[in-house]
C-alpha positions as CSV (number, residue, x, y, z in Angstrom):
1,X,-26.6,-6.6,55.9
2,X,-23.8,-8.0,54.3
3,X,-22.5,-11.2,52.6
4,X,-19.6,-13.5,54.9
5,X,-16.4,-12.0,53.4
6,X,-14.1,-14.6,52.1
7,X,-11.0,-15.7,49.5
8,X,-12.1,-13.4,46.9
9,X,-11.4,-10.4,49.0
10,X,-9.0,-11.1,52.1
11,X,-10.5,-10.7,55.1
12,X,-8.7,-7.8,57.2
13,X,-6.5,-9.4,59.9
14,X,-8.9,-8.4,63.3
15,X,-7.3,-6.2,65.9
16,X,-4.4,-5.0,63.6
17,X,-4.9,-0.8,63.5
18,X,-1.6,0.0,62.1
19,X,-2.1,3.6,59.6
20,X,-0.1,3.5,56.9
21,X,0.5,7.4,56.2
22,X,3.2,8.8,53.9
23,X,5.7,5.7,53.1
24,X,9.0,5.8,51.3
25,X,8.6,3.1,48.5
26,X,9.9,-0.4,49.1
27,X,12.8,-1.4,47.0
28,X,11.2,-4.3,44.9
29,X,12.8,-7.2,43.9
30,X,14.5,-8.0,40.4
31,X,11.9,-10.0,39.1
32,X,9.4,-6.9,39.0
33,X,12.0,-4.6,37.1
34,X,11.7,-7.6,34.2
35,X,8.4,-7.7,34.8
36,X,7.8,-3.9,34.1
37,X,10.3,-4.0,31.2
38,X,8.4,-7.1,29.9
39,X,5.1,-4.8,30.2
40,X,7.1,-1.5,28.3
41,X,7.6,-3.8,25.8
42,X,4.2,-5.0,25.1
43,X,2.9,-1.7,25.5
44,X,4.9,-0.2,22.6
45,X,4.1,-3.1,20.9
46,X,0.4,-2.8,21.1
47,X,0.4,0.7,21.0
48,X,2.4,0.3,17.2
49,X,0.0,-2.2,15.7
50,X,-2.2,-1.1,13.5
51,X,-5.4,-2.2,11.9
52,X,-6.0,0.1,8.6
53,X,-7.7,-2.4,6.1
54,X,-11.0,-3.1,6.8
55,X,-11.9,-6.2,7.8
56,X,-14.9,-8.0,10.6
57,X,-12.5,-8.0,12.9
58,X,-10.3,-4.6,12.6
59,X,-12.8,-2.5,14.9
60,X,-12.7,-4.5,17.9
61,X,-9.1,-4.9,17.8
62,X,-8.2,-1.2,17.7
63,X,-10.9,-1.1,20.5
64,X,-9.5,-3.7,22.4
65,X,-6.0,-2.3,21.5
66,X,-6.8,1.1,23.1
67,X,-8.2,-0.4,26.3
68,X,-5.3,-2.6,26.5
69,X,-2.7,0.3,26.5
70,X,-5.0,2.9,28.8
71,X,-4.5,0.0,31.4
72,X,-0.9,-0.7,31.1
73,X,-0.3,3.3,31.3
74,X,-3.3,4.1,33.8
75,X,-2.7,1.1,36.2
76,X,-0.6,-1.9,35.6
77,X,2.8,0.4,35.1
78,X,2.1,2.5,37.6
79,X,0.7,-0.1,40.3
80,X,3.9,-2.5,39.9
81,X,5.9,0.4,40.2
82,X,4.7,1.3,43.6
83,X,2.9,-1.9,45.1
84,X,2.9,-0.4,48.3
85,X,0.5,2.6,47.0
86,X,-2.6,3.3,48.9
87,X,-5.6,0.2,47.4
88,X,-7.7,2.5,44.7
89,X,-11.6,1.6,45.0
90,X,-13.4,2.8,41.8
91,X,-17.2,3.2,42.6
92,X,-18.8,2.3,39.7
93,X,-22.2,1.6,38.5
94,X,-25.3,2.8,36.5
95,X,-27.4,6.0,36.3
96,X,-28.6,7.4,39.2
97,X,-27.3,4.3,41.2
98,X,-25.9,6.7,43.9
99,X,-22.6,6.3,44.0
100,X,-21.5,9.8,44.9
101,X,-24.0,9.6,47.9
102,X,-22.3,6.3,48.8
103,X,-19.2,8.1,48.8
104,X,-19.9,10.8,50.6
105,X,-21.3,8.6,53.4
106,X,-18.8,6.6,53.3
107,X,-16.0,9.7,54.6
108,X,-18.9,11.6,56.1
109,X,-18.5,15.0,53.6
110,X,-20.0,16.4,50.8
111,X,-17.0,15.2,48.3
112,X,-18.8,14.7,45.4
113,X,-21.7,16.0,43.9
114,X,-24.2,14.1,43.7
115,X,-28.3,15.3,42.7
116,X,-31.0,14.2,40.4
117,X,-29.9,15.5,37.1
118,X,-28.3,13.3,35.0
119,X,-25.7,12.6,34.1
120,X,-24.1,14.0,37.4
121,X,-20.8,12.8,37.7
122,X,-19.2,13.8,34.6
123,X,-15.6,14.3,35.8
124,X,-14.2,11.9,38.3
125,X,-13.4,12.4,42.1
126,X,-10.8,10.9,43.8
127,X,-10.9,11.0,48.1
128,X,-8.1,10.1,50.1
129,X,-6.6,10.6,53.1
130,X,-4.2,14.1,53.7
131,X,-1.1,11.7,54.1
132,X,-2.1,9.7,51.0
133,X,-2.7,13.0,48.6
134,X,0.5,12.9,46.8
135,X,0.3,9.6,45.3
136,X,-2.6,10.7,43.8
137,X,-1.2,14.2,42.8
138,X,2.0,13.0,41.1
139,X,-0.1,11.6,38.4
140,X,1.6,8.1,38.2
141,X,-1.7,6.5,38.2
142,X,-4.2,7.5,35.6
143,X,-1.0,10.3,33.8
144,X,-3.9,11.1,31.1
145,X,-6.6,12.9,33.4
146,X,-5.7,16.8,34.7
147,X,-5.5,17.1,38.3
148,X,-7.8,19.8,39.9
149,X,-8.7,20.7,43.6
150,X,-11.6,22.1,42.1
151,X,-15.2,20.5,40.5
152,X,-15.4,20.4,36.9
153,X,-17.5,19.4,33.6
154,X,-14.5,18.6,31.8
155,X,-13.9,14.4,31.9
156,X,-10.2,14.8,31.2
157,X,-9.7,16.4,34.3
158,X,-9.0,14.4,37.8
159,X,-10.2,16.3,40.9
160,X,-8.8,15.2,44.4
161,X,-10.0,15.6,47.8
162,X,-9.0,15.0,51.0
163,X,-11.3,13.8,54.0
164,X,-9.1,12.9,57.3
165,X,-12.5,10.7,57.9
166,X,-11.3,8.3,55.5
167,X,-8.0,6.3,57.3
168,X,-4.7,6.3,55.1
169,X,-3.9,3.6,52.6
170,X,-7.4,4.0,50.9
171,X,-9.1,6.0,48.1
172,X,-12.4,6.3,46.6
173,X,-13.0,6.9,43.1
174,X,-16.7,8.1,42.3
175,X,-16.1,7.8,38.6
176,X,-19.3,8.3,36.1
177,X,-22.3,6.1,35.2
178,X,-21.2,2.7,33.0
179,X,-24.3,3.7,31.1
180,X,-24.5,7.4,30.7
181,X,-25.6,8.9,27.6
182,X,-22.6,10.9,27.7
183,X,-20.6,8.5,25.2
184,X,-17.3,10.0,26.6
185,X,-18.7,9.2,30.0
186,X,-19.4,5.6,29.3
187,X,-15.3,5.3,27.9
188,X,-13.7,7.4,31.1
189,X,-15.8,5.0,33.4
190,X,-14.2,1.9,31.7
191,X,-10.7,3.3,31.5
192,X,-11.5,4.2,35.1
193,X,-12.7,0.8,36.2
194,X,-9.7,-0.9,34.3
195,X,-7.5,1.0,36.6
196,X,-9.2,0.0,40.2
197,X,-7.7,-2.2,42.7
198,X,-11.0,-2.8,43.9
199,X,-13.9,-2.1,41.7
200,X,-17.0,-1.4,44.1
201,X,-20.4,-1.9,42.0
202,X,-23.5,0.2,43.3
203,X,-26.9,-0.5,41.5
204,X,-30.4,-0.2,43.2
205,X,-33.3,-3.1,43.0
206,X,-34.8,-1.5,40.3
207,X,-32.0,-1.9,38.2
208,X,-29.3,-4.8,39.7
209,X,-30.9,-7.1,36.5
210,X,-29.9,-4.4,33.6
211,X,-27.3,-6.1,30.7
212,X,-24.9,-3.1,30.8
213,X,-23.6,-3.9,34.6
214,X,-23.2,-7.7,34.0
215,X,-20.9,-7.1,30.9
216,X,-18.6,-5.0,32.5
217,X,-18.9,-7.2,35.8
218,X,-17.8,-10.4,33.8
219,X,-15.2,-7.8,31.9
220,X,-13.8,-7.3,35.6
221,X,-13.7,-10.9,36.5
222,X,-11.8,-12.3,33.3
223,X,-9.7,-9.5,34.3
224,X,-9.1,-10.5,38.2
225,X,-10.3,-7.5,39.5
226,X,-11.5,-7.8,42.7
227,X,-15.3,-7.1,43.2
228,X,-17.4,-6.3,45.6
229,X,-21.0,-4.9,45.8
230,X,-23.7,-2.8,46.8
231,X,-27.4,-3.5,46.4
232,X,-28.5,0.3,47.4
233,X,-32.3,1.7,48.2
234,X,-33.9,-1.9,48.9
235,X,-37.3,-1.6,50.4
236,X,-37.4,-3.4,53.7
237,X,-39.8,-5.6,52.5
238,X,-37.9,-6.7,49.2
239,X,-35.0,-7.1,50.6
240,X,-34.5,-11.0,51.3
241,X,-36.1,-11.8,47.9
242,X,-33.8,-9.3,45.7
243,X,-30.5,-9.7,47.8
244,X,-31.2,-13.4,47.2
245,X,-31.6,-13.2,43.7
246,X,-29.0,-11.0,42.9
247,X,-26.8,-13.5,45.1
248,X,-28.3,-16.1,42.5
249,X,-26.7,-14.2,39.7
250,X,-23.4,-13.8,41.3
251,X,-22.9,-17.4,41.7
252,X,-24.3,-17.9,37.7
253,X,-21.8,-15.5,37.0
254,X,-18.9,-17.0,38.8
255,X,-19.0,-14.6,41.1
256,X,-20.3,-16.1,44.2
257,X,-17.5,-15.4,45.7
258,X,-17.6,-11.2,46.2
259,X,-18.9,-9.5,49.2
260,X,-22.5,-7.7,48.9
261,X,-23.8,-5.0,50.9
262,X,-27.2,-4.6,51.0
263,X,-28.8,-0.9,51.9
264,X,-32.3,-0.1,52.8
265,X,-34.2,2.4,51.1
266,X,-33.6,5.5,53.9
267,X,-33.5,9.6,54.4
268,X,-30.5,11.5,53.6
269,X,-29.6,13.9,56.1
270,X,-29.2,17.6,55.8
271,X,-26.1,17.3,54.0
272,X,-27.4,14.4,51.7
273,X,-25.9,11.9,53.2
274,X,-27.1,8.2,54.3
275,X,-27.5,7.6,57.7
276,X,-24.4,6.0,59.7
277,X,-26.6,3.0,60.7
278,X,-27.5,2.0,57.1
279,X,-23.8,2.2,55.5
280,X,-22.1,0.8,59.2
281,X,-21.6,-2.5,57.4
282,X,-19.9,-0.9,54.6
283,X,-17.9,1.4,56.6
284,X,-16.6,-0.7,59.4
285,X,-15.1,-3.4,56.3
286,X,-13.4,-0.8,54.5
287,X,-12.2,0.9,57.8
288,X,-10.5,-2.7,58.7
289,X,-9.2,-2.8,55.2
290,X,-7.6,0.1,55.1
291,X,-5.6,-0.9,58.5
292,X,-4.3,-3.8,57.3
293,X,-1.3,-3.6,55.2
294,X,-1.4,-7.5,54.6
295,X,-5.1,-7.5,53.4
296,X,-4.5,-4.2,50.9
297,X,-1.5,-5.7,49.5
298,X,-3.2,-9.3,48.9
299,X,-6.0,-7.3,47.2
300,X,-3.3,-5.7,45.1
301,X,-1.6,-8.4,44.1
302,X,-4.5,-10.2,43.2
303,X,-6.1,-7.8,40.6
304,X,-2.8,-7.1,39.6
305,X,-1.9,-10.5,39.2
306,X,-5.2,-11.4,37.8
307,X,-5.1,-8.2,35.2
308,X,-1.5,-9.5,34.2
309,X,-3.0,-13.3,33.6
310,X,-5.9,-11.4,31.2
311,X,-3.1,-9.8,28.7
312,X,-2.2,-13.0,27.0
313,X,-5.3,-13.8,25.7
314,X,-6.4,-10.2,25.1
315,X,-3.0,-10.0,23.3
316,X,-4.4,-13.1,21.0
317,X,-7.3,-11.5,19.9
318,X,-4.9,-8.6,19.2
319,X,-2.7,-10.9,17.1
320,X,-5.2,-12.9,15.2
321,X,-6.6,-9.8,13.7
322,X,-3.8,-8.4,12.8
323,X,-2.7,-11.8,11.3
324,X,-5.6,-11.3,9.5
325,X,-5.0,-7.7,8.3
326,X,-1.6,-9.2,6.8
327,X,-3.4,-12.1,5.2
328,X,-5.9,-9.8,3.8
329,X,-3.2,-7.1,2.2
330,X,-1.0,-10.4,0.9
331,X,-4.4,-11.5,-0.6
332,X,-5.1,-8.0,-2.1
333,X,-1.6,-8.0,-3.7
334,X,-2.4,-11.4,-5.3
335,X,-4.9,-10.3,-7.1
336,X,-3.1,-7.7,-8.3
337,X,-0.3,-9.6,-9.4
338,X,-3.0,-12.3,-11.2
339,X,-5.0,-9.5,-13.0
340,X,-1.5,-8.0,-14.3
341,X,0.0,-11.6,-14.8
342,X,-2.9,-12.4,-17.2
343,X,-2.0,-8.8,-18.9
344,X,1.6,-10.5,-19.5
345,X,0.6,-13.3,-20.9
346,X,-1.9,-11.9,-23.2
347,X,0.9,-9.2,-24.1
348,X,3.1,-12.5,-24.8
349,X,0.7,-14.2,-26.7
350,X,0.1,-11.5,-29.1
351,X,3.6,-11.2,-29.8
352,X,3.8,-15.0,-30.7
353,X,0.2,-15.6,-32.7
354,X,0.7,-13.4,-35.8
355,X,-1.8,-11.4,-34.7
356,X,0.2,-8.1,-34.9
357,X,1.3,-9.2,-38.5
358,X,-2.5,-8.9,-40.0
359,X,-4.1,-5.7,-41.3
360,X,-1.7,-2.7,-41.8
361,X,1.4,-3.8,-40.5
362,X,1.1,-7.0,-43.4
363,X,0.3,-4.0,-46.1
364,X,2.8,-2.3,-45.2
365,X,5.8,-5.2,-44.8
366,X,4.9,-6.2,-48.3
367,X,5.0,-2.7,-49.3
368,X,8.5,-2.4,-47.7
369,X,10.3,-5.4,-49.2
370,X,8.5,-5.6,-52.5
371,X,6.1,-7.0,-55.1
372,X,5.1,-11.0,-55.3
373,X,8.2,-11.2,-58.1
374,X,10.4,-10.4,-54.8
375,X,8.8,-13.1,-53.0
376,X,9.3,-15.7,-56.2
377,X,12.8,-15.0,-57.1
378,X,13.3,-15.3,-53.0
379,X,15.0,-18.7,-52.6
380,X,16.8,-19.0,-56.0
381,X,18.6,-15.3,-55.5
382,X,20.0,-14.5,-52.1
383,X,22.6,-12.3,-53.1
384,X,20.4,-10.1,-55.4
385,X,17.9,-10.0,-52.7
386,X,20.3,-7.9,-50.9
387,X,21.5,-6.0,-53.5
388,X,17.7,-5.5,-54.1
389,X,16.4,-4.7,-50.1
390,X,19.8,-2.7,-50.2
391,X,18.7,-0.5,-52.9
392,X,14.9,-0.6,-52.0
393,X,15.3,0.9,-48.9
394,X,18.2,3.7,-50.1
395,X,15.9,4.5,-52.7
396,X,12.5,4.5,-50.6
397,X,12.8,5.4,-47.2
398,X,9.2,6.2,-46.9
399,X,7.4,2.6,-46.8
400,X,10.0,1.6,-44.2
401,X,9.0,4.5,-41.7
402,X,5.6,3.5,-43.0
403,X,6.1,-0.1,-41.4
404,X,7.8,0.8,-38.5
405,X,4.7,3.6,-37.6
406,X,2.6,0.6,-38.5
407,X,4.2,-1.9,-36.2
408,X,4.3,0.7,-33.1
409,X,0.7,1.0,-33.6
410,X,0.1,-2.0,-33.4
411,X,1.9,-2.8,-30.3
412,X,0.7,0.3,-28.3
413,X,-2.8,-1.0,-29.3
414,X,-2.0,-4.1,-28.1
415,X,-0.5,-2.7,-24.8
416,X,-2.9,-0.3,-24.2
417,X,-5.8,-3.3,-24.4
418,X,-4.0,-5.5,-21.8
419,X,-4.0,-2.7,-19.4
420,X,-6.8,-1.8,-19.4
421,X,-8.3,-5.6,-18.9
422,X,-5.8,-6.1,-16.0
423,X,-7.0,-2.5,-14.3
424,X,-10.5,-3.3,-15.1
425,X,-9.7,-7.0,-13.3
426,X,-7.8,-6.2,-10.4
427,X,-10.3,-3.4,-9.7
428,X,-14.1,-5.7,-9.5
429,X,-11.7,-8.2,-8.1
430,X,-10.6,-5.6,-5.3
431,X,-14.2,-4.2,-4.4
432,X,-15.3,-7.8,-3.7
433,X,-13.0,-7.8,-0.7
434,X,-14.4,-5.3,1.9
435,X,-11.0,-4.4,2.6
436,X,-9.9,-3.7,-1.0
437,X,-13.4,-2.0,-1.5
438,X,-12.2,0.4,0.7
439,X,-9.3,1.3,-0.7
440,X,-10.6,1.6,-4.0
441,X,-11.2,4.9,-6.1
442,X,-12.7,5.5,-9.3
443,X,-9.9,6.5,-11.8
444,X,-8.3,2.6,-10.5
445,X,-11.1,1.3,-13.0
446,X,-8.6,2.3,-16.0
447,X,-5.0,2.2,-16.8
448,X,-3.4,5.9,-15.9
449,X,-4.3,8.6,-18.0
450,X,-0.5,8.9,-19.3
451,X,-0.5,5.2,-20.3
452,X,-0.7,5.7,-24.2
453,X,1.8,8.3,-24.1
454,X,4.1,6.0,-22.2
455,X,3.4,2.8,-24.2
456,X,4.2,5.1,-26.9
457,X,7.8,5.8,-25.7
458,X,7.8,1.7,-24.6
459,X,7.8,0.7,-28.2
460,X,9.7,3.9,-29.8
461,X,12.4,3.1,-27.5
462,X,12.6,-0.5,-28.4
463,X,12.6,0.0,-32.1
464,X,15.4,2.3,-31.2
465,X,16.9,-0.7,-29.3
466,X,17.0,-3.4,-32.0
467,X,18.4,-1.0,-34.7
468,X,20.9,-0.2,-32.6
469,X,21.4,-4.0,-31.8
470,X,21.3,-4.7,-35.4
471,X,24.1,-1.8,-35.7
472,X,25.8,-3.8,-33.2
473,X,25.5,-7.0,-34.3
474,X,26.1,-6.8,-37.9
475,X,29.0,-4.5,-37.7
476,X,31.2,-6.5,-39.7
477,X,29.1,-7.6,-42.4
478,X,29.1,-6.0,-46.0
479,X,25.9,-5.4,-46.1
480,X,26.1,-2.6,-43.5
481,X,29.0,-0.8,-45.0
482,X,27.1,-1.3,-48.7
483,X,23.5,0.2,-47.2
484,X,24.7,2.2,-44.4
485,X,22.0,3.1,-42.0
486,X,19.2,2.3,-44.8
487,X,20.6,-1.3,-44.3
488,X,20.5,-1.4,-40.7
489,X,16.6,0.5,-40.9
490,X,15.7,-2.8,-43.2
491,X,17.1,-5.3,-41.3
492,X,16.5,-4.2,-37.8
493,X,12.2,-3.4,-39.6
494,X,12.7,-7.2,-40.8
495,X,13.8,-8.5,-37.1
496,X,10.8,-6.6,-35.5
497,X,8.7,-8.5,-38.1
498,X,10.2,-11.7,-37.1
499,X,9.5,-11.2,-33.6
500,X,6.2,-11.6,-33.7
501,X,6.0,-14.6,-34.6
502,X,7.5,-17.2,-32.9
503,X,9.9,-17.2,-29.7
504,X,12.2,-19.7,-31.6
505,X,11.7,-18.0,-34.8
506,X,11.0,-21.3,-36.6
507,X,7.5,-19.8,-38.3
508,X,5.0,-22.6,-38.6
509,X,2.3,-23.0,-41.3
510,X,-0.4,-21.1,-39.2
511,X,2.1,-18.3,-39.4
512,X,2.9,-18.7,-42.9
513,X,-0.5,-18.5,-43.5
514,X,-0.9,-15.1,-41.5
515,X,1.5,-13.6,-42.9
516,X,0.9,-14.6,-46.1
517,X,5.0,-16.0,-46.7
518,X,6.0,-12.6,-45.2
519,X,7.7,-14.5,-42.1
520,X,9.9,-16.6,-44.7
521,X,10.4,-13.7,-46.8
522,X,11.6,-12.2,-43.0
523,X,14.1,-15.1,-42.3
524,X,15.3,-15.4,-45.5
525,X,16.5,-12.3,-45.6
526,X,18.3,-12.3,-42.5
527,X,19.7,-16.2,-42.6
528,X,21.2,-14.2,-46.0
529,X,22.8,-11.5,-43.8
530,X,23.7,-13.0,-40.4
531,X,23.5,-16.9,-40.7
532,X,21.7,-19.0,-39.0
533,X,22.4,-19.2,-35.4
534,X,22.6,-15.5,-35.4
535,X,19.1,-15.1,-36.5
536,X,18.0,-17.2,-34.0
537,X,20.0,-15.4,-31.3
538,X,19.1,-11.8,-32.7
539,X,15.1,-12.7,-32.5
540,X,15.2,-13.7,-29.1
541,X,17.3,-10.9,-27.5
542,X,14.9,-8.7,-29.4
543,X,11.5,-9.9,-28.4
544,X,13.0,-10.3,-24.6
545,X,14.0,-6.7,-24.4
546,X,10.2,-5.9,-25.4
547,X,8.9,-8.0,-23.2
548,X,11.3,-6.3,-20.2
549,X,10.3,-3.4,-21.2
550,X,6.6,-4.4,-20.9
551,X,6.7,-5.4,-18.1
552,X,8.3,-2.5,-16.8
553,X,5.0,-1.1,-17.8
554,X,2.8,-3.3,-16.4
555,X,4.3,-3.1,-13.4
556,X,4.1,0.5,-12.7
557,X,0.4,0.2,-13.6
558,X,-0.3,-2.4,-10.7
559,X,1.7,-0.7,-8.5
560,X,-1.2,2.0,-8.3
561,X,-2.8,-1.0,-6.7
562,X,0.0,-2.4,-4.5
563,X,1.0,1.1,-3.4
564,X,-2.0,1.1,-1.4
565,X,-1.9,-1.7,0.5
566,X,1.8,-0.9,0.9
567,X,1.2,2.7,2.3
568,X,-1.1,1.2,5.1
569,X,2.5,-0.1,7.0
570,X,1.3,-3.6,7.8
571,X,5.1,-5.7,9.0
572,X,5.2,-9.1,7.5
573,X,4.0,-10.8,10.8
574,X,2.5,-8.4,13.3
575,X,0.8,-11.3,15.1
576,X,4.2,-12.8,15.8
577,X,5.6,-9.7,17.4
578,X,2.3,-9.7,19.3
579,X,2.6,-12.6,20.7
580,X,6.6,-12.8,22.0
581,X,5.6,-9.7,23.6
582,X,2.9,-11.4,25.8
583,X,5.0,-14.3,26.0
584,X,7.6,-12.2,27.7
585,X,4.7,-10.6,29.7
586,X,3.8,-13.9,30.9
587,X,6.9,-15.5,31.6
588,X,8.0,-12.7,34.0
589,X,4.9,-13.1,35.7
590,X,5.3,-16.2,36.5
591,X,8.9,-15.7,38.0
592,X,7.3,-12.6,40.4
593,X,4.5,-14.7,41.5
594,X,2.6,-12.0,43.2
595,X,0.0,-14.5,44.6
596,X,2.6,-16.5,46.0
597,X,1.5,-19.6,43.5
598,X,3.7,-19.5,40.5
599,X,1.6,-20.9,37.6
């Protein structure tokens, strides 16, 4: 018995026999050329977003993301390329449902093999009629599967048949079980299901209840496919109580709506097939649906209209996650940046404090400018304190390498202590994000093994820097021409000294106090030489070229971390270009109105 037929699938228009055969394709209006383009584009859209961090939702999107483009290319291109194409019925359903038995009943031959080992079908079969045969063979419909004329194992492989039983404008698809155990047998059944004009759904009273059908029954109605179904091997005297039930589920579902054919439990014949009387039903609907061009081409239009209205909010899913893999890379970089920002400020600090002024670079600066009596005779004797630093260093050039070995120490300590802080930050602060955990290896943990040798070369260069800005500076003054480079060595030691103390080189009393008057004796001595404003001018240029310098440093240390995220080719809004895409999709669906009711 079967269910009234009603809107869901047009009724076929009674007494209208007219065969379709072979038919040059119609020259389709404007609106579906913008409409295919509209498709291209979201296609290569979908098809060029990624999801590479990990994240909850990053799985499911590539998922969905694959799906998505295996329909545009298996059926949604193709179909609104050709609308007038023969109406594709997949025959899904679960194990051992028989749907290749339904299938060969249904055009009277042995098409597709069907038996009691499972799984059986593991490549699909495609029956049409003779005229129909090279739509099918040209591959515009399903392009990824091999055509064969023979049976096969192999799932990527297509294998028509033609049976003249089976009137023109229609074709069978006996693809394999929704729930085999085959898990490439459960994907090609989707992908095959996503590309029907009419999915046909076979299952058996034992199983019509089972989870695995209703999900992909509710996938195919979100998606406007157009459904009907089979209730096969019902024992006579079950049959009003399941039919009614399942018919109960239908209308829970929102799917009151699609025809069901019930089958009693029966014989097969000699040739294993069901006997005419128990698939007449069946036959007789799809016989008066493949003779009406009106009804085929409403059931067309509505799956394909109905598959078209599904994209958009696919497409959103699509576009929240990858919003979210942007968001998830920007907040990734951020801690970067933080853990490295800290490093810079630490760096700075030390620089101001006094800190680098304790310990052996303060032995060593009062070993390079003198005794206390030097210090005393400071303020009352300018001009011999040239004379006297003049002479000190020509005469001694060993304490003031000793300094300046003292002060790069010091820095490169320094340096080498923020770095490894800000790695050792940006690292725990990385594995607490599952997407920076996954991105994380070990040797991230700690600065790069060449970092002391570089911060090494960091501060050489720099002390090379100021005595060459000192050189500069101070060309016209007659302490340079009276010391010659020994001058320029002590003045350009006595700048470094002074810039690590304050960034206006005024020295406080903390810092008088650290440095035991060394940072008076410093700007004494060069308010002597350059005056004032120069000092002041001198200090800052100097301590802002170390800091450049740095942070040149620092920089290429995080970038080991922002690399990373930067490597995985996330665009600055990948949602965005999602969504226009879908939006473009839409509108020109609209315009074509292929049910006849723009939205």
């Amino acid at each position: 018995m079967a269910a009234q037929i009603d809107a869901t699938v047009p009724a076929p228009t009674t007494g209208r026999t007219e065969a379709t055969g072979t038919t040059a394709p119609v020259e389709p209006p404007p609106a579906v050329g913008r409409l295919a383009t509209a498709l291209s584009q979201l296609r290569a859209t979908i098809g060029g977003t990624t999801y590479p961090l990990v994240m909850p939702s990053a799985e499911e999107a590539r998922r969905v993301g694959g799906a998505l483009v295996s329909q545009l290319d298996d059926y949604l291109l193709p179909r609104l390329a050709r609308l007038d194409a023969p109406l594709l019925v997949v025959v899904g359903g679960s194990t051992g449902a028989g749907k290749s038995t339904l299938v060969n009943s249904l055009v009277r031959a042995p098409v597709s093999t069907a038996g009691v080992l499972r799984p059986t079908t593991r490549s699909p079969v495609l029956v049409s009629h003779p005229s129909d045969a090279s739509w099918f063979r040209k591959g515009e419909l399903l392009p990824g599967l091999t055509r064969t004329a023979e049976s096969s194992s192999d799932p990527q492989t297509l294998q028509l048949v033609s049976a003249p039983a089976l009137g023109p404008g229609l074709a069978f698809l006996d693809a394999p079980d929704i729930d085999s155990v085959v898990d490439r047998n459960r994907q090609l059944a989707a992908q095959l299901l996503a590309a029907a004009d009419l999915w046909l759904f076979v299952t058996t009273a034992a199983r019509y209840a089972d989870a695995v059908p209703w999900e992909l029954l509710k996938t195919a109605r979100l998606r406007g496919t157009v459904i009907a179904l089979v209730l096969d091997r019902v024992p006579a005297e079950a049959a009003g109580e399941v039919s009614a039930h399942l018919a109960e589920m239908l209308t829970h579902h929102d799917m009151g709506a699609a025809p069901l054919f019930v089958l009693p439990e029966t014989r097969l014949d000699g040739q294993g097939l069901l006997p005419e009387d128990a698939t007449r039903q069946l036959h007789d609907w799809f016989a008066q649906l493949a003779a009406d061009a009106n009804a085929r081409s409403t059931v067309v239009r509505q799956t394909l209209d109905g598959a078209l209205a599904a994209l958009g909010p696919a497409v959103e899913g699509l576009a929240a996650a990858a919003d979210e893999q942007a968001v998830a890379a920007k907040a990734l970089d951020e801690r970067v940046t933080l853990a490295y920002r800290n490093a810079r400020r630490t760096m700075e600090e030390g620089l101001r404090d006094g800190r680098l002024l304790r310990g052996e670079v303060l032995a060593r600066w009062q070993e390079f400018i003198g005794t206390g009596e030097f210090l005393r005779t400071l303020e009352s004797r300018i001009g011999q304190l040239r004379d006297r630093l003049v002479a000190a260093v020509t005469g001694r050039p060993a304490p003031g390498r000793n300094l300046r070995s003292a002060l790069e120490s010091q820095l490169v300590t320094l340096l080498r202590g923020v770095a490894s802080d800000a790695a050792e930050n940006a690292y725990s602060s990385w594995q607490a994000h599952p997407a920076g955990a996954e991105l994380l290896e070990p040797a991230l943990q700690k600065p790069s093994a060449d970092l002391p040798q570089r911060a090494e070369r960091v501060v050489r260069d720099w002390q090379q820097w100021v005595l060459e800005l000192v050189r500069t500076e101070a060309a016209d003054k007659r302490v340079v021409a009276r010391g010659a480079a020994y001058a320029v060595n002590g003045i350009g030691l006595a700048v470094m000294i002074a810039v690590f103390t304050s960034t206006a080189f005024i020295p406080t009393g903390a810092e008088v106090a650290v440095g035991a008057g060394t940072t008076v004796a410093a700007q004494k001595v060069l308010e002597a030489i350059f005056g004032d404003q120069a000092i002041r001018t001198l200090a800052a240029r100097a301590r802002g070229e170390l800091v450049s310098r740095v942070n040149v440093l620092l920089d290429a240390e995080a970038a080991r971390y922002t690399d990373r995220t930067a490597a995985v080719g996330l665009e600055l809004e990948p949602g965005a270009t999602l969504r226009r895409a879908a939006a473009d999709v839409e509108r020109a669906r609209e315009e074509l109105a292929l049910t006849g009711t723009p939205s």
